[in-house]
N, C-alpha and C positions, 0 to 999 in steps of 0.2 A: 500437391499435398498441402494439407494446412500448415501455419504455424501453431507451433505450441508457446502454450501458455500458462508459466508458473505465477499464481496468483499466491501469495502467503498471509495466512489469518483472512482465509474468502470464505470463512461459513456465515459470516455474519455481516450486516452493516456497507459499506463502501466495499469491502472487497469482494460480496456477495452480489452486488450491481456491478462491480465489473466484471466479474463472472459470467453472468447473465448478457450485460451487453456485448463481451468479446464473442461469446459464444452465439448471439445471434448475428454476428458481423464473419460467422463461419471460421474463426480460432478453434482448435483444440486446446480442452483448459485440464489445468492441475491444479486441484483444490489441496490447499495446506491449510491445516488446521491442527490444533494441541486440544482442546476441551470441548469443542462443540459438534463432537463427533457426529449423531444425529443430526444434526441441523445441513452439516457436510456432505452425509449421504441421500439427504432429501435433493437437496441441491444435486450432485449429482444426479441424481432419478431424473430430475426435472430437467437437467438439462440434454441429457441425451434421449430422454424422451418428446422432449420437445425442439429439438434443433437436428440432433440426429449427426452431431457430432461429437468424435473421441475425449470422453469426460471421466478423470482417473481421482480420487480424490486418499491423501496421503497426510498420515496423524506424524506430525515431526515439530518438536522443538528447537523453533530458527536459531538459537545462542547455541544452539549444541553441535556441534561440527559433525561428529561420528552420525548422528541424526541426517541431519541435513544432509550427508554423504549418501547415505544407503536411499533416502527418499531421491535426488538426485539420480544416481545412479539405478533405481529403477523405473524412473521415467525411460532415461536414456534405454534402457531394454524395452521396454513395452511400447514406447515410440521414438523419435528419432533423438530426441536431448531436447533443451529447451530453448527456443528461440529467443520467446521474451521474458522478462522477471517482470513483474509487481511486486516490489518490496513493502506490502501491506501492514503486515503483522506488527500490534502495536499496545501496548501494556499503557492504561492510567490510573496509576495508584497516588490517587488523591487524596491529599489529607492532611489536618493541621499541621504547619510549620512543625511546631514543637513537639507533635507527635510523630512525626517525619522518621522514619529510621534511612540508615547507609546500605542496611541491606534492599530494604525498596528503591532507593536511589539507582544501584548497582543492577537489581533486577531490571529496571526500566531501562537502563540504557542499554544492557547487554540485549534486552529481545526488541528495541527501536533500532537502535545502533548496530552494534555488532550483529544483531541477525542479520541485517542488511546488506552489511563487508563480511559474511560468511556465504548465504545465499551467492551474491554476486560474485564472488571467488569460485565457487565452487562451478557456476553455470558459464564461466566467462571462460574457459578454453574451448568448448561444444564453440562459442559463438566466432572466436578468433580462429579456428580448423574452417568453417564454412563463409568467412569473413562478413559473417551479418550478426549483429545483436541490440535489442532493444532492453535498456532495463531503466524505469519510473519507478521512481522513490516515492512514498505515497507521507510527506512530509506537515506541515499544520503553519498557520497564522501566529499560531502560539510561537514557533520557531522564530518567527520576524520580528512583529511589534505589536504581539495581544498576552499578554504573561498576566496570570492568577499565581497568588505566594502558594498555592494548595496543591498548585502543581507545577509546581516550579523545576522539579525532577524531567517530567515530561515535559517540558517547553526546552530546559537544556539539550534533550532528546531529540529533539525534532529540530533544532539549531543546528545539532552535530549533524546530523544526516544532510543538512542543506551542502553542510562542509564537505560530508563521504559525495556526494553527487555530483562537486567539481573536482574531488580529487579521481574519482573513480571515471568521471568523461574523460579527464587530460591521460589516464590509463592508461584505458583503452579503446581508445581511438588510433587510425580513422573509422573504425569496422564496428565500433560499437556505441552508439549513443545516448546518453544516462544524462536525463532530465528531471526535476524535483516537481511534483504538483502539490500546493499547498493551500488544502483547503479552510476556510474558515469554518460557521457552525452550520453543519450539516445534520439533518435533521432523520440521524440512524436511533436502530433502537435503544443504545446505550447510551447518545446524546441526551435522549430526551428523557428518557429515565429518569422518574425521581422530580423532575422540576413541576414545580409548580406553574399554572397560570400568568400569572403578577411576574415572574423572574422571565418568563418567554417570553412575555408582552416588549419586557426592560431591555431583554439583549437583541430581539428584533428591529425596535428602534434605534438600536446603533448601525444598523446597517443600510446604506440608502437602496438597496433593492425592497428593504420593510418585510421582509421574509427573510428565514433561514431555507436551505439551500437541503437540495433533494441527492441523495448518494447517484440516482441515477446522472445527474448532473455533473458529476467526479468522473462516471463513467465515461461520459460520453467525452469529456476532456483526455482519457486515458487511452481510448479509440484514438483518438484525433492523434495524439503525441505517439504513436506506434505505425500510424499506417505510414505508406510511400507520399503522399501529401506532407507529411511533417519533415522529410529526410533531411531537410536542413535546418532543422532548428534540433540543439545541442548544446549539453552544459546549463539550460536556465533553468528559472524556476517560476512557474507559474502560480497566480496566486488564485484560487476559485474561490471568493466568497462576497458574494454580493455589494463587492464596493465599500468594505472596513475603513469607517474613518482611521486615516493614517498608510493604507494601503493600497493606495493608486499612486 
């Protein structure tokens, strides 16, 4: 029987490539999405039309507990619970300093953060009853040592979750292994969004690979950190981005 696989905020972007590649690596995937419902159900289509594996896709917002319960728990019926998590789902509400409010602060970190130690609470006795579980934190650069003052809300965001990823290894272990992947500028469609020429040219040449960096690329990192090849690495964080001055 496959594993399953809860990917959260996978209609779009990195979580939509890992979608794609878990399910051509023969996972069973659960699509979690809150607003890009169409986009969810294509993907879906495409995926079990073209892999021909169990692909369920589920509208829940991750900070919402009562949500994320009923989504949850109907996986658990319609298959067997969820093996692995991808803690994807990830809000950037960018914008001047001083135009900044506490409630977009609060918003970002409850659906970075908190959805994350909600989702994984919620999935983490399924995995402790059969004593196997995988759950990747899909975490940022920005968390370590690339911070913009514009989004300074989400770099705080993705710092904490580095944090939720050793508290939540030391957990629940030995049966369950939670690793942080932290990619640099990946070049999704809301990355690229908006930017002009002249500013892509600018942040490329910060990076010694001279490119920004392909979602499939995150994926294939997320394979690699779930399959029985990775079984002994646990607790770190990995950094995907082309060699960030300051990040080797």
């Amino acid at each position: 029987m496959n594993k399953v696989v809860l990917i959260t905020g996978a209609a779009r972007g990195i979580g939509k490539a890992i979608a794609l590649e878990l399910a051509r690596s023969s996972y069973d995937i659960v699509i979690n999405y809150l607003t890009s419902g169409n986009e969810a159900l294509q993907l879906q289509k495409t995926i079990t039309d073209t892999y021909g594996v169990r692909c369920l896709a589920y509208r829940a917002d991750v900070s919402n507990e009562e949500e994320v319960d009923r989504m949850v728990s109907a996986v658990e019926e319609e298959l067997h619970g969820v093996d692995i998590l991808v803690n994807n789902a990830a809000v950037d509400l960018s914008n001047l300093f001083h135009l900044k409010t506490a409630e977009e602060f609060r918003r970002t970190l409850d659906v970075n953060v908190v959805g994350a130690y909600i989702c994984s609470k919620r999935v983490y006795r399924h995995m402790l009853d059969q004593e196997y579980g995988r759950i990747i934190n899909i975490s940022s650069t920005n968390g370590i040592n690339t911070y913009y003052p514009m989004s300074f809300d989400y770099d705080a965001s993705k710092a904490a979750l580095i944090s939720l990823t050793h508290d939540l290894a030391v957990q629940f272990s030995p049966y369950v292994h939670v690793n942080a992947v932290a990619p640099g500028f990946i070049g999704t469609e809301s990355e690229l969004e908006g930017y002009d020429d002249e500013f892509l040219k600018e942040e490329t040449e910060k990076i010694l690979a001279g490119r920004y960096g392909r979602p499939e690329e995150v994926a294939y990192l997320v394979r690699f950190l779930i399959s029985d090849e990775a079984d002994y690495i646990n607790n770190t964080v990995i950094r995907i981005d082309g060699g960030q001055p300051g990040s080797c």
